[in-house]
C-alpha positions in Angstrom: 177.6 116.6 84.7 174.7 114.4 83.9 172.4 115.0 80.8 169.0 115.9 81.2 166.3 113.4 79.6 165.6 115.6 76.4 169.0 116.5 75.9 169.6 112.2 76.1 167.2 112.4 73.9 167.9 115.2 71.0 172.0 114.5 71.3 171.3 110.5 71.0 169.6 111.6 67.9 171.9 113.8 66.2 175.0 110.8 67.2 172.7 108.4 65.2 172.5 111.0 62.4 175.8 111.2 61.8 176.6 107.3 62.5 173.8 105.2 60.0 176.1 102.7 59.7 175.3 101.5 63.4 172.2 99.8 61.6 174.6 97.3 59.8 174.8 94.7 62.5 170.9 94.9 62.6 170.9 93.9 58.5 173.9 91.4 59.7 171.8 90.0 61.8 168.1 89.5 59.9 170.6 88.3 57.1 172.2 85.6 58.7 169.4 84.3 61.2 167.6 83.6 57.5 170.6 82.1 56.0 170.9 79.8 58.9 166.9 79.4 59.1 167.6 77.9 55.5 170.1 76.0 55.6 168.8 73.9 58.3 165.0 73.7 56.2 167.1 72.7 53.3 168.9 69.5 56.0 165.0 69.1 57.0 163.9 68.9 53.1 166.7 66.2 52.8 166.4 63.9 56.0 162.8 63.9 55.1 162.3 63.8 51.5 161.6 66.9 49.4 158.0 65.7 48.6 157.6 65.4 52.3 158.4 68.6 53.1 157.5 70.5 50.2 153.6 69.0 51.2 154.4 70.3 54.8 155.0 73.6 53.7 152.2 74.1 51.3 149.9 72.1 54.1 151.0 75.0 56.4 150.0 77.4 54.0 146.7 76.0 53.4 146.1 76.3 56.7 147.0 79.9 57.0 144.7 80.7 54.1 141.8 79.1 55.7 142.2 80.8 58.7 142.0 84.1 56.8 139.0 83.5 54.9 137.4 81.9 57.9 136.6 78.4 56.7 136.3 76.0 59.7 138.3 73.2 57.7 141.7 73.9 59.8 141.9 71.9 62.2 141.0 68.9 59.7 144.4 70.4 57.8 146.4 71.0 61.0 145.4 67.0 61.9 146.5 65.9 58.3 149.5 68.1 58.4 150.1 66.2 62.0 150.0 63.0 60.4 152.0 63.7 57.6 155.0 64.9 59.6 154.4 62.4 62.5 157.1 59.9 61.7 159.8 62.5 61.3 158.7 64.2 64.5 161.4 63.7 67.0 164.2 65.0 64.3 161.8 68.2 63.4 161.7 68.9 67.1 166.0 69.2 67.0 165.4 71.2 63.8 163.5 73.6 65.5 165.8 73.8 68.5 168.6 74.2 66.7 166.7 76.9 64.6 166.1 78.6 67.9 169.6 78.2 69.5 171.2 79.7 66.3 169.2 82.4 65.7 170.2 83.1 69.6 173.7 82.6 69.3 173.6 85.1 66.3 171.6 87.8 67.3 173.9 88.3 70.4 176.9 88.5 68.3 175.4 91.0 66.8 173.7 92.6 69.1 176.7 92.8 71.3 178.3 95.1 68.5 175.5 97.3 67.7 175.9 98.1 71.2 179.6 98.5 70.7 179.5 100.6 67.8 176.6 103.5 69.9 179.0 103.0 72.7 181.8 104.1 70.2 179.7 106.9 68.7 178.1 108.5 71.4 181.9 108.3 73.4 183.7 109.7 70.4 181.5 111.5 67.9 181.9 108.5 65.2 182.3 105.1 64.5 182.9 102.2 62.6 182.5 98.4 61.2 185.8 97.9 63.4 184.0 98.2 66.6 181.5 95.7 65.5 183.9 92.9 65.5 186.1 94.4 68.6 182.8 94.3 71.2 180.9 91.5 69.5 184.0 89.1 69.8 185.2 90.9 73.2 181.4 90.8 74.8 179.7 88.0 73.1 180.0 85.2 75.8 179.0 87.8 78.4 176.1 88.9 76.3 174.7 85.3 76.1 175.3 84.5 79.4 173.7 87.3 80.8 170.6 86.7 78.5 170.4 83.3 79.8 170.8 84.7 83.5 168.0 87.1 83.2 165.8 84.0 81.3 166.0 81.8 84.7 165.4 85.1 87.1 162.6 85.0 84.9 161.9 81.4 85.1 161.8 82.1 89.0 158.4 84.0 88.7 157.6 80.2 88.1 156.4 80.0 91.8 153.4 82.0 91.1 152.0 79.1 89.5 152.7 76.6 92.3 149.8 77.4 94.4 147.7 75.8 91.9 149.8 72.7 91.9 150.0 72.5 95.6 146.2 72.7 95.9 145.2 70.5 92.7 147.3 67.2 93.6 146.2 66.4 96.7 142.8 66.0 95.1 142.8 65.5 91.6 146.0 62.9 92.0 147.7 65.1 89.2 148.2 68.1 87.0 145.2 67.6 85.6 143.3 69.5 89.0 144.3 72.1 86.6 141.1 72.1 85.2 139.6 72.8 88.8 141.1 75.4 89.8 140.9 77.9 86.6 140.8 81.1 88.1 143.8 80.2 90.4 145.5 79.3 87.3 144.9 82.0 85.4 145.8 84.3 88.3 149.3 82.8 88.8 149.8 83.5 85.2 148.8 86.5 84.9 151.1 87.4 88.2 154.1 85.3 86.3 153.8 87.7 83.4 153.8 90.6 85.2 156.7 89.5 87.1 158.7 88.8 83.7 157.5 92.9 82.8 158.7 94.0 86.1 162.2 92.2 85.5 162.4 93.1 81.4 161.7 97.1 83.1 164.8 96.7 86.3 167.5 94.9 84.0 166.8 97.0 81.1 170.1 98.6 81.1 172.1 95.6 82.2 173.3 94.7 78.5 174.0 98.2 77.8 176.4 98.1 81.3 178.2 95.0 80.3 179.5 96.3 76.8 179.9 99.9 78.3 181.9 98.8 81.2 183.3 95.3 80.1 181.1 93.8 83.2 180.8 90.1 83.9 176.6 88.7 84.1 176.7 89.3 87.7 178.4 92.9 87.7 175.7 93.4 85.0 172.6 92.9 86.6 174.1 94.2 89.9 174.5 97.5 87.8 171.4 97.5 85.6 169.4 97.0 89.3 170.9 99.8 90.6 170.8 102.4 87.3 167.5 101.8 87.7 166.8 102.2 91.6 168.7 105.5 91.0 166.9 106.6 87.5 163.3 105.4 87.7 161.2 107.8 86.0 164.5 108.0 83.1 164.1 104.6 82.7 160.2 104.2 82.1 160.0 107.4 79.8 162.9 106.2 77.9 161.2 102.4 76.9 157.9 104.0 76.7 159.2 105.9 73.7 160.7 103.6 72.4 157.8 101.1 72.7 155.7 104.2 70.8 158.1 104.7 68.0 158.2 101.2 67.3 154.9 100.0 66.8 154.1 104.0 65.4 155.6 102.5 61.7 153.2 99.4 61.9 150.4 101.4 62.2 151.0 104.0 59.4 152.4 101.3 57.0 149.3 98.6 58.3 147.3 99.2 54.7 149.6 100.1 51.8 151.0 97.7 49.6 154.3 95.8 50.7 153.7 97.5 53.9 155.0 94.6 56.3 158.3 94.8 54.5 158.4 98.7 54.8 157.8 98.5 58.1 160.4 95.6 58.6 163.1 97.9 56.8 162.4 100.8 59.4 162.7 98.6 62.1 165.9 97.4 61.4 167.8 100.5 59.3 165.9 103.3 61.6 164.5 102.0 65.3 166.7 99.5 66.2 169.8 101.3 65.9 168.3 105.0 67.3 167.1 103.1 70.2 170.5 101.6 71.1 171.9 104.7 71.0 169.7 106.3 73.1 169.9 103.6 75.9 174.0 103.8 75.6 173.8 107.6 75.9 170.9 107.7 79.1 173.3 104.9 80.6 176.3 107.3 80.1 175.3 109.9 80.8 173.4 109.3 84.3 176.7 107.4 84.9 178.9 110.2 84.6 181.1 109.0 81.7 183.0 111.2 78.9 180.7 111.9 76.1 181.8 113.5 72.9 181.1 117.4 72.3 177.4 118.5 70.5 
């Protein structure tokens, strides 16, 4: 028999109560995404020079404190810290690519077996590291490729923009009718980025599917789609609170000292993990699968 919202709700809790140790792929992951983060800066450091990049990174911080105390000698820093990097400029650009691609590749991993560890503990009562491994390695392909899959439906609300290159060419002879057309442009982006809300919201549960049911990308969004054609109002309520309790922290931590890092620890030892929980339980439960006793 399918749960009720509340009862999603106050059960997904009192599974992530007696299963903390689903917030260990969450520290996994900040912990290695900053390992990795480092050890390509410290590459960077040495293809470039330390000086080089030991300037760059006090440069950048220069510029940062300029912005905060409002001075209007930035952009004279940003151009000198332009200049100064300019020769290395094509390598930093792989740097930062690769930075990106690995932080990626890593957060799926891991992200594919926090999922399998609530999976675990809302199915069973309990879990443990064992699952992490079993569904990250099992589902991490899958994971990835059904990130990149939802990226390029998103990519697809591209063709809001089009108008404005259709009408800008013919009579600017290029992109830059951009600049004519400003309220068209801004319209098609606004329109692009609701689109990419409206998408985020419908294939919300698809990740959770995948692991749950051991789905291919396709099979995923398919079921995502239709969890949330059938479980609409579920669906909003359920990322509404969790958009609340996440940004809740930030706000009571804003002013107290060391309160970014506070605030950093909750995310990752408290929200992250309750969250997935509660997304693995609504998707179970709607779903009609065997969840452990209360």
């Amino acid at each position: 028999m399918s749960e009720e919202f509340r009862t999603v709700i106050g059960r997904g809790f009192d599974t992530w109560k007696r299963n903390i140790g689903i917030a260990f792929p969450f520290v996994l992951d900040m912990l290695f995404s900053f390992l990795f983060a480092l050890l390509v800066a410290g590459v960077v450091a040495f293809v470039i020079g330390i000086d080089v990049f030991v300037n760059f990174v006090e440069g950048v911080g220069g510029v940062f404190e300029s912005m905060d105390a409002g001075n209007e000698s930035q952009l004279i820093e940003v151009f000198g810290l332009v200049e100064l990097i300019k020769p290395y400029i094509g390598f930093l650009v792989v740097a930062v690519f690769v930075i990106v691609t690995g932080g990626i590749v890593i957060r799926t991993f891991f992200k594919a077996g926090a999922i399998g560890m609530a999976k675990t503990a809302v199915e069973r009562g309990s879990t443990g590291f064992g699952e992490m491994f079993l569904y990250a390695k099992r589902c991490f392909v899958n994971l990835l490729l059904l990130d990149a899959l939802i990226g390029l439906i998103m990519l697809a609300g591209i063709v809001f923009i089009l108008p404005v290159v259709l009408v800008s060419q013919p009579f600017s002879g290029g992109l830059g009718g951009f600049a004519d057309n400003p309220g068209l442009l801004v319209l098609g982006t606004l329109l692009w980025f609701a689109y990419m809300i409206v998408v985020s919201v419908v294939l919300k549960v698809a990740q959770y599917a995948l692991l749950v049911d051991s789905l291919h990308p396709l099979d995923a969004v398919r079921a995502g789609f239709g969890f949330f054609t059938s479980h609409k109002l579920d669906v909003v309520m359920l990322l509404i609170l969790t958009i609340t309790i996440s940004i809740l922290p930030g706000i009571i931590l804003w002013n107290i000292p060391f309160g970014g890092v506070l605030n950093m620890l909750v995310a990752v030892l408290v929200i992250q993990p309750l969250t997935f929980v509660w997304w693995v339980r609504l998707y179970m439960a709607k779903t009609g699968r065997a969840l452990a006793a209360p």
